[in-house]
C-alpha positions in Angstrom: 73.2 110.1 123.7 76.6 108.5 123.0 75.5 108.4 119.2 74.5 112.3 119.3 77.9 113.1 120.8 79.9 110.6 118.4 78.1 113.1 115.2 78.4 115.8 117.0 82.6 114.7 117.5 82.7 114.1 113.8 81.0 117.0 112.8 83.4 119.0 114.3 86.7 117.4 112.4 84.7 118.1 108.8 86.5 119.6 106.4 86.1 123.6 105.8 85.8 123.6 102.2 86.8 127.6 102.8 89.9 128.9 100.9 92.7 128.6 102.7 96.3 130.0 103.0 97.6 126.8 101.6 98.4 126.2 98.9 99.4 129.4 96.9 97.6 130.4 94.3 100.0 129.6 91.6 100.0 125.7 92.7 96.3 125.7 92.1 96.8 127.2 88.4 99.7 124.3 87.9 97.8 121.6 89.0 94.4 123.0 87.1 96.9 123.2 83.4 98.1 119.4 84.3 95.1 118.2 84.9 93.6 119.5 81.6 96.2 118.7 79.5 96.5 115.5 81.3 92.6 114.6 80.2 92.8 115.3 76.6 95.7 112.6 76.0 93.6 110.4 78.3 90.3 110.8 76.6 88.9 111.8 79.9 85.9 114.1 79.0 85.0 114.8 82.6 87.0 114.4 86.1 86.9 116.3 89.4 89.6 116.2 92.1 89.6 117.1 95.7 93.0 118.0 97.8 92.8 117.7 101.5 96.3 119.0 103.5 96.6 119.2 106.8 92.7 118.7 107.8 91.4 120.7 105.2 90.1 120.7 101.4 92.7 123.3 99.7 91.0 122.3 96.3 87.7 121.0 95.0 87.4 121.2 91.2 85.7 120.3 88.4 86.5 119.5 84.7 85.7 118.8 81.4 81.9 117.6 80.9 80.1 115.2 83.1 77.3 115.0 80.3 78.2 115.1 76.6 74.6 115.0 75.4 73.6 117.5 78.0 77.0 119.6 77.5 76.6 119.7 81.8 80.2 120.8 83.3 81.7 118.6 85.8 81.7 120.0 89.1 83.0 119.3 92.8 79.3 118.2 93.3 79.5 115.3 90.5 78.0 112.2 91.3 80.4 109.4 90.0 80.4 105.5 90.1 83.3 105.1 92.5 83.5 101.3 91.7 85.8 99.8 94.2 86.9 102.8 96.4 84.1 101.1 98.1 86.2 98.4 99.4 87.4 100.6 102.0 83.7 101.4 102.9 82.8 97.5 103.7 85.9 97.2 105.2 85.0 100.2 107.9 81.9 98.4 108.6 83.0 95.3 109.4 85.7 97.1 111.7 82.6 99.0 113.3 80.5 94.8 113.9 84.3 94.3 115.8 83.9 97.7 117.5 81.1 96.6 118.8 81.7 92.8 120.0 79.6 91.3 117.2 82.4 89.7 115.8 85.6 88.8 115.5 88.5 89.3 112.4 89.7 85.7 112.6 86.0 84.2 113.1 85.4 81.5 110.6 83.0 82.2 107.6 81.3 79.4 108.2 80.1 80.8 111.1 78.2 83.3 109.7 77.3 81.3 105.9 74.7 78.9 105.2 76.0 76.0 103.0 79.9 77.0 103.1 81.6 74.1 101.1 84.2 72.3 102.8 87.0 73.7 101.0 85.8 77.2 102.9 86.2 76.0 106.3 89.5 77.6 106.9 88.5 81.0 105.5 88.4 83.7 108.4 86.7 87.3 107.8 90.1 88.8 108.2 91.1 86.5 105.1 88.3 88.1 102.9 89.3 91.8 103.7 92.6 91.2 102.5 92.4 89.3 99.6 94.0 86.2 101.0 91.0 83.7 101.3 91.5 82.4 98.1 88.4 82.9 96.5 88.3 83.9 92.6 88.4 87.0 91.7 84.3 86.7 90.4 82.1 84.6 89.6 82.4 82.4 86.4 78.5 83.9 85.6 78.4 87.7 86.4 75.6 88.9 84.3 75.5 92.5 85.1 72.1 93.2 84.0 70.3 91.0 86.5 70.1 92.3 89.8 70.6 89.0 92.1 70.4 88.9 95.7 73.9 89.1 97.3 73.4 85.8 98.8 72.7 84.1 95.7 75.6 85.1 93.7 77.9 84.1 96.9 76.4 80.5 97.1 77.3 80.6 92.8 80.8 80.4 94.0 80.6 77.6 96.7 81.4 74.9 93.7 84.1 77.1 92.4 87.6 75.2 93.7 89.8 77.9 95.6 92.9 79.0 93.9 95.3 78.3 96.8 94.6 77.4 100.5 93.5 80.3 102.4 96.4 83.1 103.8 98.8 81.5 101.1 98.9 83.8 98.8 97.2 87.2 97.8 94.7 87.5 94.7 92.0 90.7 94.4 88.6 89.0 95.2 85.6 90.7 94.5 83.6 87.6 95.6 85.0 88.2 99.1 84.1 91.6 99.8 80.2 90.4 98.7 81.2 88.0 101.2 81.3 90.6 103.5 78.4 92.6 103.1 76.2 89.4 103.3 77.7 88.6 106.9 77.4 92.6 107.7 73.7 91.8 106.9 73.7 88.8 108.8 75.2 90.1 111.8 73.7 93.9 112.0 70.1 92.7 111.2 70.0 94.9 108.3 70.7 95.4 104.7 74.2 95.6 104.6 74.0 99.2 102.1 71.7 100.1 105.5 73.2 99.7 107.9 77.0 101.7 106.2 74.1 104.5 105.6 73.1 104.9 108.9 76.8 104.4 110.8 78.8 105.9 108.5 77.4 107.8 106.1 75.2 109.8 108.0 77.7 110.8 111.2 80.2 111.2 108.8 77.4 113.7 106.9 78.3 112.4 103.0 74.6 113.2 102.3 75.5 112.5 98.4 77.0 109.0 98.7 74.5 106.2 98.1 74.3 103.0 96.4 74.3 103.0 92.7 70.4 103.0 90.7 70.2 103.2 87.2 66.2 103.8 88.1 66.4 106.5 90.6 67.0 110.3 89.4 69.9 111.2 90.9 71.3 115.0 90.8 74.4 115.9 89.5 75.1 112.0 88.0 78.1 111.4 85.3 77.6 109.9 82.5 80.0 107.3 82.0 81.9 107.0 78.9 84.6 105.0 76.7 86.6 106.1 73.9 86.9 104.2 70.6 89.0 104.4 67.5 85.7 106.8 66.1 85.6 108.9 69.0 83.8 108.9 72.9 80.3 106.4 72.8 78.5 105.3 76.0 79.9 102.9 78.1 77.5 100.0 79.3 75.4 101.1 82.4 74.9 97.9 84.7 72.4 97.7 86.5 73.7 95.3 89.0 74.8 96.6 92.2 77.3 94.4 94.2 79.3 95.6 97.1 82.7 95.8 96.0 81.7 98.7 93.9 79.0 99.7 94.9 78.1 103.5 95.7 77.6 107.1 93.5 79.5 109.5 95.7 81.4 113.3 94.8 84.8 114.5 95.5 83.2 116.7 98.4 81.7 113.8 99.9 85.2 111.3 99.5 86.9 114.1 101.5 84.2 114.1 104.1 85.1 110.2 104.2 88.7 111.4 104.6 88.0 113.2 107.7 86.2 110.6 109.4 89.1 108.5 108.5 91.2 111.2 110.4 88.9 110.6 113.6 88.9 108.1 116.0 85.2 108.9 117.1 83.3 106.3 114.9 86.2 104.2 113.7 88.7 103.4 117.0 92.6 104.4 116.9 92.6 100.6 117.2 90.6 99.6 114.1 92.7 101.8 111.8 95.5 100.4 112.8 94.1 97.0 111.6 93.0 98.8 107.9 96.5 99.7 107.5 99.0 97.5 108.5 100.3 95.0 106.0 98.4 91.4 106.0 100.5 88.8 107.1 100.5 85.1 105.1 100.9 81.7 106.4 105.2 82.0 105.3 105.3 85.4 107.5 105.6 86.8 104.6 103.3 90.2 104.0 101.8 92.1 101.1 101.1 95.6 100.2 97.1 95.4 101.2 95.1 95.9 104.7 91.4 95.5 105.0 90.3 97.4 101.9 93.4 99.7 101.2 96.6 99.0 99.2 99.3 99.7 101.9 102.8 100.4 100.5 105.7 103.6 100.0 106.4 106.3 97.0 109.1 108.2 97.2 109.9 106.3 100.8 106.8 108.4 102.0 103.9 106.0 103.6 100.8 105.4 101.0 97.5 104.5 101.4 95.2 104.3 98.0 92.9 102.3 96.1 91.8 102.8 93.0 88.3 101.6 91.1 87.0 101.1 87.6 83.5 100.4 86.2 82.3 101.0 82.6 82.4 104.2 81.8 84.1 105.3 84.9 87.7 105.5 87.0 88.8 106.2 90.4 91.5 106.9 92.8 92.3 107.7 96.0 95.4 108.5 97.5 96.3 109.2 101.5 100.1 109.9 102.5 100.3 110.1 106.3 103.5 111.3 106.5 102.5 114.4 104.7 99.1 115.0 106.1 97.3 114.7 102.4 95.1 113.1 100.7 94.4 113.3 96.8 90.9 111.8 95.2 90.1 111.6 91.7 87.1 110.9 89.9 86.5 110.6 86.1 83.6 109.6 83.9 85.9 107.4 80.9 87.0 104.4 81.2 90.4 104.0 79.6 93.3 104.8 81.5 94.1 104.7 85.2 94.5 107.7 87.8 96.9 106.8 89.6 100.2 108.3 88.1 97.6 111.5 87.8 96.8 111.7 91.4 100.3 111.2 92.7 102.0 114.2 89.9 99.2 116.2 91.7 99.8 115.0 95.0 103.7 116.2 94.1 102.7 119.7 93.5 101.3 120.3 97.4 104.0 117.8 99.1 107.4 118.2 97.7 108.6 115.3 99.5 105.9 113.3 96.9 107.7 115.4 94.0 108.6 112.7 91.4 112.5 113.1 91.0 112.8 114.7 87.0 115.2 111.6 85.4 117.8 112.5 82.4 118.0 109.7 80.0 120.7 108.4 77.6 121.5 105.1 75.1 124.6 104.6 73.7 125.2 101.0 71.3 128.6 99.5 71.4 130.2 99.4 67.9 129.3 101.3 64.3 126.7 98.8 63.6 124.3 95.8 63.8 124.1 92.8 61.8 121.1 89.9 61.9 121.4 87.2 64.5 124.5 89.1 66.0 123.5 90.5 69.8 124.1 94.1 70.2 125.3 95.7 73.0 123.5 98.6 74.2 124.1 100.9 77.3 121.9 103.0 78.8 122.4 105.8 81.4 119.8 107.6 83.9 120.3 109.8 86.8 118.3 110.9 89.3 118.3 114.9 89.1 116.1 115.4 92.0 115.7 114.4 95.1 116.4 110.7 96.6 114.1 107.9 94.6 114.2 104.9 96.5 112.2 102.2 94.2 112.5 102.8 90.2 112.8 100.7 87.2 114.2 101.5 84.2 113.6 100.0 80.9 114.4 99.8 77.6 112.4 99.2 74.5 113.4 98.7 70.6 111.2 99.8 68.0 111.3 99.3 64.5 111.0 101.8 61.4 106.9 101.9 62.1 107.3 102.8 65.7 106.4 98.9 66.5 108.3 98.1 69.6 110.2 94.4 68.6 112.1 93.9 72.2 111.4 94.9 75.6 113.9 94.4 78.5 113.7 96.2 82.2 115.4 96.7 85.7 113.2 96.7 88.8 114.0 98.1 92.3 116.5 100.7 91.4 117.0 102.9 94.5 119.2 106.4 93.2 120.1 109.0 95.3 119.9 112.7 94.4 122.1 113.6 91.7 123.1 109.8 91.2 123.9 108.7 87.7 124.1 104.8 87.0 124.6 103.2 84.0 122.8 99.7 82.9 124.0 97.0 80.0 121.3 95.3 78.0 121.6 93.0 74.9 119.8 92.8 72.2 120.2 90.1 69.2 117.7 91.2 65.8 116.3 88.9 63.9 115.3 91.0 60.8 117.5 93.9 59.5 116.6 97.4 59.2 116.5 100.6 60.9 116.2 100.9 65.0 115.6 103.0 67.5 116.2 102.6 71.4 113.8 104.2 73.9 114.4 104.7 77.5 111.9 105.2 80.2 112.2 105.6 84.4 108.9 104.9 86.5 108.2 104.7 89.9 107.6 101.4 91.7 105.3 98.4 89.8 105.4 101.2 86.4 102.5 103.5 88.6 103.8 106.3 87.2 106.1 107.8 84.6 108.9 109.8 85.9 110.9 110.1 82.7 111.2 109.3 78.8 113.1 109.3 75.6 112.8 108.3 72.2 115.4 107.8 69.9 118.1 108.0 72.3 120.1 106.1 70.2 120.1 104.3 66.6 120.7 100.8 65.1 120.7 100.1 61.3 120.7 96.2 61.1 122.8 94.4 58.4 121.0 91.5 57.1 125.2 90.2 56.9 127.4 88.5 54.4 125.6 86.7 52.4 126.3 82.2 52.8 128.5 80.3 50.9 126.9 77.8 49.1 
């Protein structure tokens, strides 16, 4: 009964996918011309989004082509490789083995492992959600076409020397989160992909999501692509399926994932307080990730997201708390990030989340420039928006062919709205010639462009007076 009631509960906190008053109908247009001007100089031939404010999906849409061979338009109802926006998925269920006194976070791997080496002794599970057990990244012999048993490609690793003492540092591990699903096996009695079906999945009613086949017909599948210098081929289809990216899912179904991620009926109040707080090292120190979510700020508004990529395929999600929304992005190419796409979109429905518009300028100190002589340059930006509490600036040279020869930045530039500051940088050339200086603003860790300008200024380098001999 209490499983009938805790669907039923969840059921009830879905997401209308209904229109609603929110957002207006011009919004919708905007984001629809950014986002398809935004895929042609990404390459991106299909991508569909889904907007969730305040509880409900305001915007589910598809574009571009999901199938270039089968000229089949992208739609809400796309079935993508979501690669590791799964991470969050493990994570859940290993919160729901806690939920249910099956486990603890700091319990010892070993526990739970046949075979752990020594060096492994210290590693807890809460150490593999966050990235802090110090296991590498993957194993020294992925082969993506043969489709090993978890367990075997985990006991690869055990020779594999750790990279730094577990909770001393942080390093992205998808070895840990296979980790994971092998002890959520372990512990639950089932296949790991099983038993996140059955207690997550299916309450949560994402009756698209499933684990990736190359063998199975699946409706609605992407293709996945990636662009070359002679135009869009295929991108390599593994077959492989490991956990930390493992499922096909849509944009309908991610927002269904949102909502349960809004309820405290299958995951407690409790356990997502664990998913999003900071980890904690062994200095005290902390870092931007929680079990299976990157946990930080933009614009000084709380961020959740992760983002994924797999061959012929990209992902992103985005959750800001603060502002009730949530943003997920799914594209079928395999060159260029989401991110700074899914937060310009996330600007147009939260204005708080509205990148501040930056007005750049260069200026060089003197009439001119000689070889081996530094130059000064100065560069100005304001902020002519609102406040922008973490940007970096930089500065970059390029020569006649558009080559850039010198590259020099700022980091952790906090502006207030309407504040102009000025910055000096020095550059010395070592070949003469003529120079341009370019001047760019980004958000925090360069996610996303918030301004830039070429040729704000111009250098013509002297080669000098020639020696006397």
């Amino acid at each position: 009964m209490k499983a009938l009631n805790t669907q039923i509960l969840v059921s009830a906190v879905l997401l209308s996918f209904s229109a609603a008053v929110w957002p207006q109908k011009a919004t919708s247009e905007q984001v629809d011309a950014y986002v398809k001007e935004r895929m042609q100089g990404m390459h991106i031939p299909g991508l569909s989004l889904a907007v969730v404010k305040d509880g409900q999906v305001i915007k589910a849409s598809g574009y571009g082509i999901a199938n270039l061979e089968t000229n089949t338009p992208a739609t809400p109802e796309t079935m993508y490789k979501t690669a590791s926006l799964s991470k969050s998925v493990i994570a859940a269920a290993i919160l729901l083995l806690v939920q249910d006194g099956k486990l603890r976070l700091d319990d010892k791997v070993s526990e739970y492992l046949d075979g752990t080496p020594t060096s492994w002794q210290e590693i807890t599970i809460r150490h593999l959600l966050t990235h802090t057990s110090g296991i590498v990244r993957d194993p020294a012999d992925y082969h993506p076409y043969e489709d090993k048993p978890i367990a075997e490609i985990v006991q690869s690793v055990y020779p594999v020397p750790l990279v730094f003492q577990p909770g001393e540092k942080w390093l992205y591990s998808n070895v840990g989160y296979y980790v994971l699903a092998e002890i959520i096996s372990k512990v639950s009695g089932e296949a790991w992909d099983k038993f996140i079906a059955e207690r997550l999945f299916a309450p949560g009613e994402m009756k698209s999501t499933r684990t990736t086949s190359t063998t199975a017909i699946v409706s609605y599948r992407a293709a996945g692509y990636h662009w070359t210098e002679s135009g869009m081929v295929n991108a390599e289809n593994w077959i492989a399926v490991r956990p930390s990216g493992a499922f096909l899912s849509t944009v309908t179904d991610q927002a269904k994932w949102d909502a349960l991620l809004d309820s405290d009926n299958i995951l407690s109040a409790e356990s997502h307080k664990l998913m999003w707080t900071p980890a904690i090292l062994n200095d005290k120190s902390t870092v931007d990730y929680g079990f299976g979510w990157y946990v930080d700020s933009f614009l000084g508004r709380a961020r959740i997201h992760h983002d994924g990529q797999f061959p012929g395929f990209r992902a992103d999600y985005e959750r800001f708390p603060d502002d009730k929304l949530a943003v997920i992005v799914l594209a079928n190419s395999d060159d260029a990030g989401l991110e700074s796409l899914a937060l310009k979109i996330a600007g147009f429905y939260a204005p708080r989340l509205a990148a501040p518009p930056f007005v750049l300028g260069a200026r060089v100190a003197g009439e001119g420039a000689i070889v081996g002589r530094p130059v000064e340059i100065q560069i100005t930006a304001k902020d002519d928006g609102q406040a922008d509490p973490d940007s970096l600036l930089e500065m970059e040279i390029w020569d006649a062919a558009g080559k850039a020869v010198y590259k020099e930045n700022k980091a952790n530039e906090s502006f207030a709205a309407g504040q102009e500051r000025t910055y000096g940088f020095t550059w010395t050339p070592v070949k003469s010639g003529v120079y341009t200086v370019n001047v760019g603003a980004y958000g925090p860790k360069w996610v996303m462009s918030l301004a830039w300008k070429e040729k704000a200024a111009v250098i013509e380098v002297a080669s000098g007076p020639t020696p006397v001999k």
